[in-house]
N, C-alpha and C positions, 0 to 999 in steps of 0.2 A: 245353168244346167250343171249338173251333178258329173264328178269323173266317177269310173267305171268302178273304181275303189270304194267309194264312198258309197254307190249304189250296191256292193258288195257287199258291204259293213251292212245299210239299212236293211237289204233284203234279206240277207242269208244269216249272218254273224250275230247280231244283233238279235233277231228272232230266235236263232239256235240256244242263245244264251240264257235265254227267258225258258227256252220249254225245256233247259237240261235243271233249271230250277223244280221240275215235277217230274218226281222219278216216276209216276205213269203214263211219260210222254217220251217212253224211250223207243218206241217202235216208229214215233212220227220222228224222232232226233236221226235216227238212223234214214229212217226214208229221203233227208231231205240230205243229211250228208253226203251219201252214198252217189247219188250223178253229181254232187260238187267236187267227191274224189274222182270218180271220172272221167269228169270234164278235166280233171289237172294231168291228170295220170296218163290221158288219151294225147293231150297235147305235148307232154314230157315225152314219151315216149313215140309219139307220131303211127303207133299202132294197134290195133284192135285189141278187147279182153282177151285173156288166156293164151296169148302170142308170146313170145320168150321174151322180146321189147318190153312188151306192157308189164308183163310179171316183174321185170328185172326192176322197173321204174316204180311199181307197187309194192315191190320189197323195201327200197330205198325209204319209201314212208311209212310200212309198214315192216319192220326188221322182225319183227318176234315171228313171222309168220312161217321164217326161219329157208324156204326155200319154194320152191316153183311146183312142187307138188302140192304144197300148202297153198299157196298162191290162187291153185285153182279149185282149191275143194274151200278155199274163203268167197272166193269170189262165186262160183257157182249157190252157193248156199246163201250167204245172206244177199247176195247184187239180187241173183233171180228169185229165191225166195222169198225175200221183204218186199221188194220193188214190183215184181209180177204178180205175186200171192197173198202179200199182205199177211205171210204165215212164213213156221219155221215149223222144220219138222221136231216135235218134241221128243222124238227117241234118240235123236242126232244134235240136236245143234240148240244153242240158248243165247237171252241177250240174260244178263243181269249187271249190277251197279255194284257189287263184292266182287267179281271177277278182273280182272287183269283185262286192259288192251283187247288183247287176242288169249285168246288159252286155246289149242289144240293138244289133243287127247292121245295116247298112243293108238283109240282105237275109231280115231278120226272126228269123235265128238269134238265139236268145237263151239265155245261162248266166245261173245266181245261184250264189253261194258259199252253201250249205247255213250252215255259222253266222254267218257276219257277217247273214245273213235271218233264223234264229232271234234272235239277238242282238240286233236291229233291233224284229222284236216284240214280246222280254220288254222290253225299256226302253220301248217305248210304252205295253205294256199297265199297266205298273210304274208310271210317269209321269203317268197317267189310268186307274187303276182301275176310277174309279166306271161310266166309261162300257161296261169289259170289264163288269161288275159288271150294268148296265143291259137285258140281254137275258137267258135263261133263267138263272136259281141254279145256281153248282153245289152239288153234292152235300153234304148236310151230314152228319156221323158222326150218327148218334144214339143209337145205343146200342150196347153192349161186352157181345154175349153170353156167357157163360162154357159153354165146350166140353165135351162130355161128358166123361167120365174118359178121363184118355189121350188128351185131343185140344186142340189149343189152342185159345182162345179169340178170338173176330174179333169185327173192327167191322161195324156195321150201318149202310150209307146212305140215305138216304131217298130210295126206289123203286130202290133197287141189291138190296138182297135181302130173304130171306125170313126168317123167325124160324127156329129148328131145330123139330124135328118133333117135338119133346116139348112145343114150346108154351111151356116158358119163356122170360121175356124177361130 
């Protein structure tokens, strides 16, 4: 069985690496970083978004963002806007691959370079595991069902799926 690290690397790290290879795969780069800094930032800090804890702890990996008003007019824009909308508002806020990290704007417009921000999160979460490690498990394999005849055979996660319907395990 696979440590949690390793399932890390194959599921998150490793795929992120591949699609920051195609600069029009930066909305999906983003979408998939985004609850992995979460998930680190929620456990570092032990408190919900846009709380003074969490900001304080999301500054910490993110410094350019320079302060807690920043903080939440990042997080409110791309966490809810990418993640719930699948949109950015284009009079306000951009992703592009020539911008900086973070760039916010004197008049609150704000870009992030889609990978130098994934990038930014796998080396934190890489660098401090235990802490990504310290909020819900992911997923463990458990067991390698063998596929009816003619069918191939899959892994089983724990609470991802169900046994086949024959009942074998």
């Amino acid at each position: 069985m696979s440590s949690s690290r390793e399932n890390f690397e194959s599921w998150f790290g490793e795929p992120l690496a591949r699609l920051m290879a195609d600069e029009n795969a930066g909305f999906i780069v983003v979408m998939v970083a985004f609850p992995l800094l979460e998930r680190y930032v929620r456990s570092k800090s032990k408190c919900e978004p846009n709380t003074p804890r969490f900001n304080q702890a999301l500054l910490r990996v993110l410094p350019e963002l320079q302060d807690e008003t920043n903080a939440n007019l990042f997080w409110a824009i791309f966490r809810h806007g990418i993640l719930h909308n699948v949109a950015l508002s284009r009079e306000t806020h951009g992703l592009s691959h020539t911008k900086p990290i973070v760039e916010i704007w004197p008049n609150a417009k704000v870009w992030m370079n889609p990978n130098l921000f994934a990038t930014r999160v796998l080396e934190t979460i890489r660098s401090d595991f235990s802490s990504f490690e310290g909020g819900v498990p992911l997923p463990q394999p458990q067991q390698v069902f063998e596929g009816m005849p003619g069918t191939p055979s899959y892994v089983s996660y724990w609470g991802t799926a169900m046994p086949p319907k024959s009942g074998k395990l």
